[in-house]
C-alpha positions as CSV (number, residue, x, y, z in Angstrom):
1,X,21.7,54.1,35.5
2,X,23.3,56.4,32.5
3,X,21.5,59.0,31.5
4,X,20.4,57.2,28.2
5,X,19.0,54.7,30.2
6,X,16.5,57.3,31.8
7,X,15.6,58.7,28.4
8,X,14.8,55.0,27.1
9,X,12.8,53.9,30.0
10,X,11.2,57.1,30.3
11,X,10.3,56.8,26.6
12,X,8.9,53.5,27.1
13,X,6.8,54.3,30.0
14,X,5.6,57.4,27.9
15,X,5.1,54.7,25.2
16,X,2.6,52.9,26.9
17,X,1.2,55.9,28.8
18,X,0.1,56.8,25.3
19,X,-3.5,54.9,25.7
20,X,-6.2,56.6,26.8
21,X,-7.9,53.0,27.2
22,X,-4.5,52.3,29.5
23,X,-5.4,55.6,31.8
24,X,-8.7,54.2,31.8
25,X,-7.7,51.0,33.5
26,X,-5.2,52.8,35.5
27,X,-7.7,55.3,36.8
28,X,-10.1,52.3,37.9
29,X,-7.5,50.3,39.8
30,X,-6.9,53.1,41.5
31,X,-10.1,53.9,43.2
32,X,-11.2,50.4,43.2
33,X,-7.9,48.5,44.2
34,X,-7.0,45.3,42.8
35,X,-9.8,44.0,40.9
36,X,-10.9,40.8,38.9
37,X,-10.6,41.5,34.7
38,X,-14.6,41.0,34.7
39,X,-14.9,43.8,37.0
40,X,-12.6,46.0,34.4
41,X,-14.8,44.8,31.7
42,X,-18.4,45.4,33.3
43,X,-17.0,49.3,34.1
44,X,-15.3,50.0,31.0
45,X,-17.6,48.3,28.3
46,X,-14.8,46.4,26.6
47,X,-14.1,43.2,25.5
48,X,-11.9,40.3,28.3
49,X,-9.6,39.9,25.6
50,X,-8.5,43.6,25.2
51,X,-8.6,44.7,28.8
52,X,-6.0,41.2,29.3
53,X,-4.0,42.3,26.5
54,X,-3.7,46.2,27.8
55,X,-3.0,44.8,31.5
56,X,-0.2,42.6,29.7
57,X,0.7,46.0,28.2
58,X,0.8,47.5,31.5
59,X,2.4,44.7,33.2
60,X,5.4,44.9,31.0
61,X,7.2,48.4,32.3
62,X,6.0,47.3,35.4
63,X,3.2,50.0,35.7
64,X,0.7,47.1,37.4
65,X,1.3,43.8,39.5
66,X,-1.2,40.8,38.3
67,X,-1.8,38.2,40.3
C-alpha cells in the first residue's frame, strides 16, 4: 500500500470515527458483544432506523461485521 493510500484510508476511518453517536455503538458492542439492533436501541434511546443506518456506516470501512 503507498503511502497515499494510508493517508486516504486513515482519513476515511477518521471520517467516520467523527460520530460521537458511532463511539456510542462502538463502546456498547464492546462490552456487550455482538448484539441484536433492538438491544442498541433500548441502551442508546434512539430510533431502529438510525442505529441501522450508523451500523451501515460502520460496516462500510469495515469497523463492524453484521450478521
Amino acid at each position: 500500500m503507498t503511502h497515499e493510500e494510508l493517508i486516504d484510508q486513515a482519513a476515511r476511518l477518521f471520517k467516520v470515527l467523527g460520530s460521537s453517536l458511532r463511539i456510542h455503538i462502538l463502546f456498547y458492542l464492546r462490552k456487550h458483544g455482538e448484539s441484536p439492533v433492538s438491544a442498541i436501541v433500548g441502551h442508546l434511546g434512539v430510533s431502529q432506523p438510525v442505529i441501522s443506518k450508523q451500523l451501515g456506516i460502520l460496516k462500510k470501512p469495515p469497523i463492524v461485521k453484521l450478521n
